[in-house]
N, C-alpha and C positions, 0 to 999 in steps of 0.2 A: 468687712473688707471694702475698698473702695470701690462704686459703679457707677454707673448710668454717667453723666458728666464727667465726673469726678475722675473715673477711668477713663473714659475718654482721651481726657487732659494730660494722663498721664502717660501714656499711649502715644501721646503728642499725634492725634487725630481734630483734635481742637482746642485753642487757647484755652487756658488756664481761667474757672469760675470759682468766683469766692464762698457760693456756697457747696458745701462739702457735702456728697451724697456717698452714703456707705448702706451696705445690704451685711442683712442680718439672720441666721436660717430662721424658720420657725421655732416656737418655743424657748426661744432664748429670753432668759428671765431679767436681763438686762435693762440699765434706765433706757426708756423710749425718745426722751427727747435730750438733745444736749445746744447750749445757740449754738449758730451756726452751720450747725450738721443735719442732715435731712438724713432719717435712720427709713429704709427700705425691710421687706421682710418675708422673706422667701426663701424656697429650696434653690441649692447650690447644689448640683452633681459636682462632681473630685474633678472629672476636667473643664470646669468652668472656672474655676480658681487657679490663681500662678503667683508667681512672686514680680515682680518690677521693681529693681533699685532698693529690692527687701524690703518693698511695701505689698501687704498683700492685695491682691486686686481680681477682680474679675477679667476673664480671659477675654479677647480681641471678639472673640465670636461671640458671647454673652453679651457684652461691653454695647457691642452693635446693635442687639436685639432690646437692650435695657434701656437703651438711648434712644430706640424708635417711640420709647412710649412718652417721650416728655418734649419732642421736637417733631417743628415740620417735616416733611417729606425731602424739602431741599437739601436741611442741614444734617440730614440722616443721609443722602446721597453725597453730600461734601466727606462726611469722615467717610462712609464706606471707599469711596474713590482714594481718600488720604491712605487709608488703609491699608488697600491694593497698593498704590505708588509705594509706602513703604516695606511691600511683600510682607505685610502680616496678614491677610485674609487669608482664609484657608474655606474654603466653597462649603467643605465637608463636613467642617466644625460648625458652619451656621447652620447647615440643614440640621446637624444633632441636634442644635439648641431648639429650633423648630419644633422638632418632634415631639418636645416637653413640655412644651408651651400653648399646648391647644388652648383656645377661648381667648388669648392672650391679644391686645389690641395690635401688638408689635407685627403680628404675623403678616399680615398684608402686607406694608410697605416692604417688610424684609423678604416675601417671597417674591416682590414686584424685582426689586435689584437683582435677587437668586437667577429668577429666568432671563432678567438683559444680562449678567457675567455667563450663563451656561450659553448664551447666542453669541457673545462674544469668542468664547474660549474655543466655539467648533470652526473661526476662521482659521485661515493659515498666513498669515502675516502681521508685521505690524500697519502696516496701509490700510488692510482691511477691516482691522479693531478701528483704525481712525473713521473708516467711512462709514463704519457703524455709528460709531458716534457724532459722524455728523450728520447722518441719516434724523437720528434721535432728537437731535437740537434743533434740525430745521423742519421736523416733521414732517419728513417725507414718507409716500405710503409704504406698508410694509410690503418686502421683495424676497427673492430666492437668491442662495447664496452656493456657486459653484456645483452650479445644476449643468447638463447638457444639455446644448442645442444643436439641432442638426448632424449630430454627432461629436460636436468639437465642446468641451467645457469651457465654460463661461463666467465669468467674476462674479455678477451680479444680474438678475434679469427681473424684469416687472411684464411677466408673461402675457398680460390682457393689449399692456401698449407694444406688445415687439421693443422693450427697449431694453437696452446692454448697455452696460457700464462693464469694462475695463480697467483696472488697478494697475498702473505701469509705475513699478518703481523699478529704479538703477539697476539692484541686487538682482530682478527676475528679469529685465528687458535691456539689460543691456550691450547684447551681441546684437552686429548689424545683419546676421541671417535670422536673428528672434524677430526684431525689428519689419523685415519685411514678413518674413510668415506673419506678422500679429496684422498689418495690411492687405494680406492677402484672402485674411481670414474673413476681417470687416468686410471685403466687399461680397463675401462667398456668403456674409449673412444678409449683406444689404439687399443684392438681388432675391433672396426672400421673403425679404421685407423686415427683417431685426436693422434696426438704426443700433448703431455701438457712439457710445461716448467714451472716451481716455482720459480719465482722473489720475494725476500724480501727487505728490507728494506737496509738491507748489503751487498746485491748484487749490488746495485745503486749505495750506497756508494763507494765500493772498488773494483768492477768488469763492473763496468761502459761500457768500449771498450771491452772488449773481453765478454761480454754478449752482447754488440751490432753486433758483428762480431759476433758470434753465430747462433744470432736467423737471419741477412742477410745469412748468408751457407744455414743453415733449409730450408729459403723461395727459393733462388734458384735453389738448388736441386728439390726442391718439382716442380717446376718449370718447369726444365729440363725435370725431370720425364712426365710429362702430356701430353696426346696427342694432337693434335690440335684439338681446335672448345670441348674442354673439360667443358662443365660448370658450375662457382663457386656456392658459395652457402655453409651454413649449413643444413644438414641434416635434 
């Protein structure tokens, strides 16, 4: 049956390659080479196989794992993301194929995605998926996500600099009594010393880099500031 590229392609996770890669189980007595066709050779558990357009193919979660082993780390996070956007990933189907696959070189890259989609999926919004993602692009240090401070919960905190990020979109901020409580709040953290930043939706969009260089100054500064042996934490 069709894998690794080959499924892929057909999967429509990535253009269409000329050379044809097909898996084949063990022990099949079968000619080994044919041109054109790259014959793979390996166990297939019953839910790794499906049909597509009544070709058989290896499954979306196979598919991903088969394909970590012959591409970079980039083009293995383009389809898995393809993937996702097309709601064919299923979290649960790659962990199964994982579990199979010990010694197997794919394992790494495909657990590295596993745990950024399982830190995704524990946000609650769409806003929040985005600031993960742009967390990740601009390489910002890792933070906590809808932890408590001072009692009141908070979007995002980078507990060592006192700093707060806010996620204001329309859908959750947009009552003018939300509005003032979310001001009221800022300043109940500011006289404690938590600095709060307000990321929207519009800020992502068209201030992407220079809100990323922002909130890096913030964290260093804050940084700078601290004495040795100072320890983090929310309050």
């Amino acid at each position: 049956m069709l894998s690794h590229t080959s499924a892929a392609a057909l999967w429509e996770l990535i253009p269409a390659r000329a050379l044809v890669h097909v898996t084949s189980p063990r022990g099949n007595q079968g000619r080994r080479r044919w041109r054109g066709i790259h014959l793979h050779r390996g166990r297939l558990d019953l839910d790794e196989t499906t049909f597509q357009d009544d070709i058989p193919v290896t499954s979306v979660a196979r598919t991903l794992f088969d394909y970590a082993e012959v591409v970079d780390f980039r083009r293995l996070e383009s389809a898995w993301e393809e993937a996702d956007r097309l709601k064919l990933l299923r979290l649960t189907d790659v962990e199964r194929v994982c579990e199979r696959g010990y010694g197997r070189r794919a394992l790494k890259p495909i657990r590295r995605l596993l745990a950024e989609a399982r830190a995704i999926t524990r946000t609650r919004s769409p806003l929040e998926d985005r600031f993960q993602d742009f967390c990740r692009h601009f390489d910002l240090p890792p933070h906590s996500t809808n932890v408590e401070v001072l009692g009141k919960e908070v979007d995002v905190l980078w507990p060592a600099a006192k700093l707060i990020v806010e996620l204001d979109s329309w859908e959750f901020h947009r009552h003018r009594a939300a509005f003032q409580r979310d001001r009221a709040r800022d300043t109940h953290l500011l006289v404690a010393g938590y600095r709060t930043i307000r990321v929207t939706h519009d800020r992502l969009d068209k201030e992407a880099p220079e809100l990323a260089s922002q909130l890096r100054r913030l964290l260093a500064a804050e940084a700078a500031r601290m004495p040795p042996n100072t320890p983090s934490g929310s309050e």
